[in-house]
N, C-alpha and C positions, 0 to 999 in steps of 0.2 A: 051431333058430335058427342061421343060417349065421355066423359070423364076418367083420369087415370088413377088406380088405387097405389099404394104405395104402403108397404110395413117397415115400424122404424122399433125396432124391439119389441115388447110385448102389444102397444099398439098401432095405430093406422093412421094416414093422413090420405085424404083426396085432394088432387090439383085439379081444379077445377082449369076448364079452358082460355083464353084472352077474350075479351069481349070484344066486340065492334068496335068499342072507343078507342080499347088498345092495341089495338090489331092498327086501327088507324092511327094512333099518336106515333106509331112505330115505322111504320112507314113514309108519313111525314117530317120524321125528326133529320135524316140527314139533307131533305130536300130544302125545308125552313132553315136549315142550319147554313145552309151554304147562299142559299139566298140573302139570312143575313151578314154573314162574311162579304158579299159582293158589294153590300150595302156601305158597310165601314170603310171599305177602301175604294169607294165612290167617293167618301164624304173627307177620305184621308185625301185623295186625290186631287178633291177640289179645295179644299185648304191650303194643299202644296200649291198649285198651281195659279193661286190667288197670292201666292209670294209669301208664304206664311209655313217656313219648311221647318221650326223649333214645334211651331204647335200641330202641325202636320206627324211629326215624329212622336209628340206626345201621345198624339190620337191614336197612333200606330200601336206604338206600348201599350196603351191601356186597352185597347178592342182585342191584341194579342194575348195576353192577360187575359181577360174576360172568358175569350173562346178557348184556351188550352184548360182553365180551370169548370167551366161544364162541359165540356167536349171532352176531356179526357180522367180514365180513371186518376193518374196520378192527382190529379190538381181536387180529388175529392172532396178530403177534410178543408179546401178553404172553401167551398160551394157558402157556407155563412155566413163565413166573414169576409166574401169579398167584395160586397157590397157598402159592408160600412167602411173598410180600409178605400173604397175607389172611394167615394165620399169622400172620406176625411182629406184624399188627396186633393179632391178635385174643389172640393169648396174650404178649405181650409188653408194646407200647406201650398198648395199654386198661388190664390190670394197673395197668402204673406208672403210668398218667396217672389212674387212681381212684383208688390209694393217696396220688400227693401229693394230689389234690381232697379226701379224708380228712383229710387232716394241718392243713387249713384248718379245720377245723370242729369241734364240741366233740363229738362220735358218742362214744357209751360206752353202756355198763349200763342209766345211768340217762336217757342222749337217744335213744333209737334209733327214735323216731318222727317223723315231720315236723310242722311246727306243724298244720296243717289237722289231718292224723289226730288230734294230739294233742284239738284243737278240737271234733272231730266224737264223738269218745270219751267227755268231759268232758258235752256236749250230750247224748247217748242215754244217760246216767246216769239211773237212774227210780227212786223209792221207792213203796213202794206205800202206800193207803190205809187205814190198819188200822181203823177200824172200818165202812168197806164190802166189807172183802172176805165172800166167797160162799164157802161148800162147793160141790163138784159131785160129783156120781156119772156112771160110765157106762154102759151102757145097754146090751145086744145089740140090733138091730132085723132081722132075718135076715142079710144079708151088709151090713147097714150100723149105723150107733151113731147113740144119743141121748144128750145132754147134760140133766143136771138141774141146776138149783143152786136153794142154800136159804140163807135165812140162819140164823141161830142162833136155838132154842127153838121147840118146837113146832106154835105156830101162827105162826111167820113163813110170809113169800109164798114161792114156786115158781116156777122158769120151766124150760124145755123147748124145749128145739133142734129142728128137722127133721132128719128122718134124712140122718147124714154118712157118705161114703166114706171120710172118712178116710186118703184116700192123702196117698205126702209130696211136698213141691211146697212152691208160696210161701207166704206167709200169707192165710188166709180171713177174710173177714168174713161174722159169722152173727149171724143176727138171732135174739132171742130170745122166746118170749110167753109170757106169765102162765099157768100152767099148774092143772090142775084136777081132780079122780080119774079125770077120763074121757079126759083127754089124756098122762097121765102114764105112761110103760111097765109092761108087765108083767112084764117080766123080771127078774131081780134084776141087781143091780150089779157089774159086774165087779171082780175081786177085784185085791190093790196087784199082781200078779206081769202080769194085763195092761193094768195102766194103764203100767206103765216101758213095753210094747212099745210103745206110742203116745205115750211120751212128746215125740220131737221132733214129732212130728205135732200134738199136741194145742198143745204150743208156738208153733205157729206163728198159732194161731185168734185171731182177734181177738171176743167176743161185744156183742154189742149191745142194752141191755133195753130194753123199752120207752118208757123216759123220754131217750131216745139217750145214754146212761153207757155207754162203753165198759171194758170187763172183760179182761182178760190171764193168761197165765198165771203163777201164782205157785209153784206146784207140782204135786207127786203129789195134791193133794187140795182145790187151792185156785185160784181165780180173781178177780181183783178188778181195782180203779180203779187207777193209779199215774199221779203226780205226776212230772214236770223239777222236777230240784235244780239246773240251770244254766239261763239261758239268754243266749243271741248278740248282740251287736250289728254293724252292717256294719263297724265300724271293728275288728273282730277280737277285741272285749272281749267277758268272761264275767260275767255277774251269778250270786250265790247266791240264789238263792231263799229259802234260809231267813235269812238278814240281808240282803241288801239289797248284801252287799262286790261292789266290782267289782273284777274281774283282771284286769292287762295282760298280753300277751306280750312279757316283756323277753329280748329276741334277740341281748343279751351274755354272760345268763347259762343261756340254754334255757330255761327257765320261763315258767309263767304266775305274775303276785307281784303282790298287793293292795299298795296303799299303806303297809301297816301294816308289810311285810315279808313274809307268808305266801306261801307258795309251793304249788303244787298239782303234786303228782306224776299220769302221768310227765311228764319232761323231754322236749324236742324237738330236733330237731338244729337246728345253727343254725350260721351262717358267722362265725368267730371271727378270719380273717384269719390273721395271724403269730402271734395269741396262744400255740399250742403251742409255735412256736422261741423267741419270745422268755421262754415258761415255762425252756425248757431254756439260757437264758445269762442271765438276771439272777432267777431264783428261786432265792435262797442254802438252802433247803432240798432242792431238787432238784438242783440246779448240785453241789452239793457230791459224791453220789454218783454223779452222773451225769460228771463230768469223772475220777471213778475211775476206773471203767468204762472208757471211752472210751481213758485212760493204761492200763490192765492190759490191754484189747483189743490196742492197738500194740504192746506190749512183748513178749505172750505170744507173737501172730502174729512177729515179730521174731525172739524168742529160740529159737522153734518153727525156724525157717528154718535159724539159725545154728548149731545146736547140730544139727539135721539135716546139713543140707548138710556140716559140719566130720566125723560119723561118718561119714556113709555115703561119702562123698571119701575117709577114710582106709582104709574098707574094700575099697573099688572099686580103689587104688592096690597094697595090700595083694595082693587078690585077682590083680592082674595082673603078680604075678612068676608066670613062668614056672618056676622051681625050686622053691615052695610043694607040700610031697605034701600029699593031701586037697582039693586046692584046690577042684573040684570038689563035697565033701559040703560042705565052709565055705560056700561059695555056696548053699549049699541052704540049710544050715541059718540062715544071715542071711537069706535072702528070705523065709522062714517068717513074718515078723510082716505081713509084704504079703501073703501069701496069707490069712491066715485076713482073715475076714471081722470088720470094726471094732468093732463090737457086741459081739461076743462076748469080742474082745480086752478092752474096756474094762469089761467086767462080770468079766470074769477079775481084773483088776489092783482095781477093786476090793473086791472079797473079800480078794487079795491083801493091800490097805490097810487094811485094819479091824484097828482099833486093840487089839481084844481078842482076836480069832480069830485073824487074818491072818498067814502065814506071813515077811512081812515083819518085822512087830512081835515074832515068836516068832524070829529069826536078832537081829534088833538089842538082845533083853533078853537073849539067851544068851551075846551078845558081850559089850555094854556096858552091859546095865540099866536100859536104855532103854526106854518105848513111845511115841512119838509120835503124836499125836494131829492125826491127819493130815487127818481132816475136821472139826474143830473150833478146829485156830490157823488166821488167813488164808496166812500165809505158805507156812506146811509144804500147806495145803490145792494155792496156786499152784505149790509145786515139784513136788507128787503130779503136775497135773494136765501141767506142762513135759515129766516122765522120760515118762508115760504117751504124749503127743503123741509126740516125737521115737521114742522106738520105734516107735511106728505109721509116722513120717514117713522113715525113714533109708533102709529100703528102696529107697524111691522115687530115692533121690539115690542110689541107690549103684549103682541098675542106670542109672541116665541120666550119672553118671561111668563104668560098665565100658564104653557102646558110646562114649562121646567119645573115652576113652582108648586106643582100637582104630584110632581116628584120627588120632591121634599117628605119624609117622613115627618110625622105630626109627632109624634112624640120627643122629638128634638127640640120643638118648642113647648110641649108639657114640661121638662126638664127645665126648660131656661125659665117658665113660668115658677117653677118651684123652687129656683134661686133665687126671681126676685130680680131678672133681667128686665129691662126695658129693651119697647119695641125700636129703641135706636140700635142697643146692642143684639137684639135678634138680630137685624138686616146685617149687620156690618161681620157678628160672629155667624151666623148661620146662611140664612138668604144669599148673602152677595158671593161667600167665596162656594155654594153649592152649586150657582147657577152660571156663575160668569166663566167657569172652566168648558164649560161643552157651548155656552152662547160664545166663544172667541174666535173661531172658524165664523159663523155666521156674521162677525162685524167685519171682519176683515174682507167678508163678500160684501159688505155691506158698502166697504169704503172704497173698494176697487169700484162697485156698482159708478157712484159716485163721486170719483174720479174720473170717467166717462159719462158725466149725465150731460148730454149734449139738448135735451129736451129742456129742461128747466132754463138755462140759459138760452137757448136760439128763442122761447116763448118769452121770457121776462122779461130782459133788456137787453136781449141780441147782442152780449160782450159790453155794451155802452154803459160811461163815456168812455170814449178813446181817448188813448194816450196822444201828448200834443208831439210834434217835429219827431216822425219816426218814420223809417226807412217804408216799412211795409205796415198799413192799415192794423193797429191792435187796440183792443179794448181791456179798458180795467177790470173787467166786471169777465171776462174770458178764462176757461179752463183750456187749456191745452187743446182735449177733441174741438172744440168752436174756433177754436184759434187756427188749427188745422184747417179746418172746414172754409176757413174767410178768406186762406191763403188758397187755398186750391179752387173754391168754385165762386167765392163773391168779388171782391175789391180789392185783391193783390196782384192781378194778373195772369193768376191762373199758373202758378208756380206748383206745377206737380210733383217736381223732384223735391222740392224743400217740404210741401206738404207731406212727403211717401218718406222723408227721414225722420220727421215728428212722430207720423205713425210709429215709424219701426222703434223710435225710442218710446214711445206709450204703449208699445205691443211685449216690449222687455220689463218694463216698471210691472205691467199689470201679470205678466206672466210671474215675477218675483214675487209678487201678492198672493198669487194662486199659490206657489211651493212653500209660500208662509202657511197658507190655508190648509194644505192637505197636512205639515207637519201638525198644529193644533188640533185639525181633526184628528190625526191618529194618538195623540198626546189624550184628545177627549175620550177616545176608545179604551184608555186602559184602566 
């Protein structure tokens, strides 16, 4: 294959030919293309068809999306960024926009079905007939089974199935006939160990005698009539069958609830509006621990900041005279609590705390007589968990003051040397207001951090002690994210709406901390 020459003013270009590879990516491109197309609206398909037509639609949008943007010129310039924008939608804004959709609605424990399910659930409830149910026996018939059933004593009647395959699949219907010495098998009955192997099998039979009484399964050894203990009306109501009671779907409280007051478990989800927020500011049993919380979250993330930020400043300051010997191993050995990994530190510390063992309690009875009882007062529980934080946290502050303080011109303090400044008025006129202007974006990431430190408390004191005669399980020793956490997946019940309204208010706090943060940042830029 010759090569083509080409003149483009004074000189030349050769185009050289398509290689193998691309001759072949070219040719496979609309084949793969469309195969993946068939692919997405297989899996759109089966989403829908799984009763699931919101996220079914979403799937739709975004695979649509997807293939107009490298499938077609126009959608070019996003080929880049369509990948981080699908991201950010798919793991970011879906998250938070299902969590607040959550926080509206009463989803828990006890709702976690939608009313239809609930409805359809209630409806396929069956009792059986007790005095027409049937024994049945099963049957070898060469590579296929016979059904028998009898009723009780002796000379009751018989009936007798056509030979079944028996395979598993949907439910059968099989007719049944009055059976007789001569139509009855001869092989004996299979024994209880291969009736479980055909147990879902045989479950799924529906038999039919010859007066058309349909028969079901009732067990290992039983087949009979069953009865609806509900039934439906179009308006969404439920009758009992055995009284006569009719149930509404009361969609303030999830339930199905007769007139009388009864209620029929399970509950269903249902759209409650504000009721979670407004649970959480005029429910004086809930308000009252929860505005704790909320105050010990601010205070802790706070005190965490400032008692960091104040050590590890004076260490960074410390560390950067020049005439310090060791200064070098001091630096080691202070960044040590940032190196070891968090977890570990705070299983360390407490062991450390324990009130009976802990080498803490064994220096402060040796001293002063003292054990403190450090996971069991709230207070001493909050101081535990402050010393514990700020040593995890000073590090951090102390190597982002050593590189600021590298940024300090040195002759700012040759000047203050030659007025005759002490090193308290260095820090206070030079040091603190040079460095604390660009370190204030990072505190404020520092306090959002921890404001969600869900780690430090689930490991320390897991929230504990709890607060005494309170509606839903809360601890003193709790920030908000833990608090969250014990409401939704430990010993509240499994209240997901109220847990998905906490979020969305700790998703607003912390977002406000962020638009604090970027405005310091660009304040530190100028």
């Amino acid at each position: 294959m010759n090569a083509t020459s080409s003149t483009l003013g004074q000189g030349s270009y050769t185009t050289l030919p398509p290689s193998l590879t691309e001759r072949l990516a070219r040719a496979l491109h609309w084949p793969a293309a469309i195969v993946l197309m068939l692919g997405a609206l297989y899996l759109v398909f089966a989403v829908y068809t799984a009763g699931q037509a919101a996220w079914a639609s979403g799937l739709l949008v975004l695979f649509t999306a997807g293939f107009y943007v490298y499938l077609s010129r126009g959608g070019f310039a996003w080929r880049y960024l369509f990948p981080g924008i699908a991201g950010m939608l798919v793991f970011i804004a879906f998250p938070l926009v299902y969590t607040a959709q959550i926080g509206f609605t009463n989803y828990s424990s006890t709702h976690l079905l939608s009313e239809s399910r609930v409805r359809e659930y209630l409806l396929e409830q069956r009792d059986a007939v007790e005095d027409q149910v049937l024994a049945y026996t099963l049957h070898a018939s060469g590579a296929e089974y016979r059904l028998v059933l009898r009723a009780e004593g002796e000379a009751a009647p018989r009936w007798v199935s056509s030979p079944l395959a028996l395979r598993a699949g949907k439910a059968l219907r099989v007719d049944l006939a009055a059976a007789d010495a001569s139509s009855l098998p001869g092989e004996a009955a299979l024994p209880l160990p291969e009736l479980i192997k055909h147990r879902d099998t045989l479950s799924k039979l529906v038999l039919v005698l010859p007066d058309q009484t349909t028969l079901h399964y009732l067990g290992l050894r039983e087949f009979g009539p069953v009865k609806a203990l509900w039934t439906g009306h179009p308006d969404g109501k439920l009758t009992r069958m055995a009284d006569g009671v009719v149930f509404t779907p009361n969609r303030d409280t999830g339930f199905f609830q007769s007139d009388a007051g009864e209620t029929l478990q399970p509950g269903f989800k249902a759209f409650i509006g504000v009721g979670n927020y407004t649970r959480m500011l005029f429910d004086a049993e809930f308000r009252g621990p929860f505005l704790s919380i909320f105050s010990w979250t601010v205070v802790f993330s706070a005190l965490t900041v400032a008692f960091a930020t104040a050590i590890g400043m004076l260490f960074a300051v410390m560390l950067n005279w020049e005439g310090m010997r060791f200064r070098t191993t001091y630096r080691t050995l202070l960044f040590l609590p940032y190196a070891v990994p968090g977890f570990i530190s705070i299983l360390v510390f407490k062991g450390l705390f324990n009130q009976n063992f802990g080498e803490i309690n064994a220096i402060l009875d040796a001293l002063f007589g003292v054990k403190p009882a450090w996971f069991a007062d709230p207070f001493l529980a909050k101081t535990m968990l402050l010393i514990v934080n700020v040593w995890l946290g000073y590090p951090y502050v102390m190597i982002l003051c050593s590189g600021l303080l590298k940024a300090i011109p040195a002759d700012l303090y040759e000047a203050s040397a030659l007025a005759g400044a002490s090193p308290a008025t260095n820090f206070l006129k030079i040091t603190a207001p040079l460095i604390i202007k660009p370190l204030a974006p990072l505190l404020v990431s520092a306090f959002a951090f921890n404001f969600n430190n869900f780690v430090l408390i689930a490991l320390l004191t897991d929230g504990r002690p709890d607060f005494l005669s309170t509606k839903l399980p809360a601890g003193q020793t709790d920030i908000l994210v833990s608090y969250t956490y014990r409401i939704a997946f430990r010993d509240s019940g499994s209240d997901f709406g109220l847990a998905a309204a906490i979020s969305t208010l700790i998703f607003f706090l912390v977002a406000a901390l962020s638009l604090i943060n970027l405005r310091l940042s660009a304040k530190a830029q100028r």
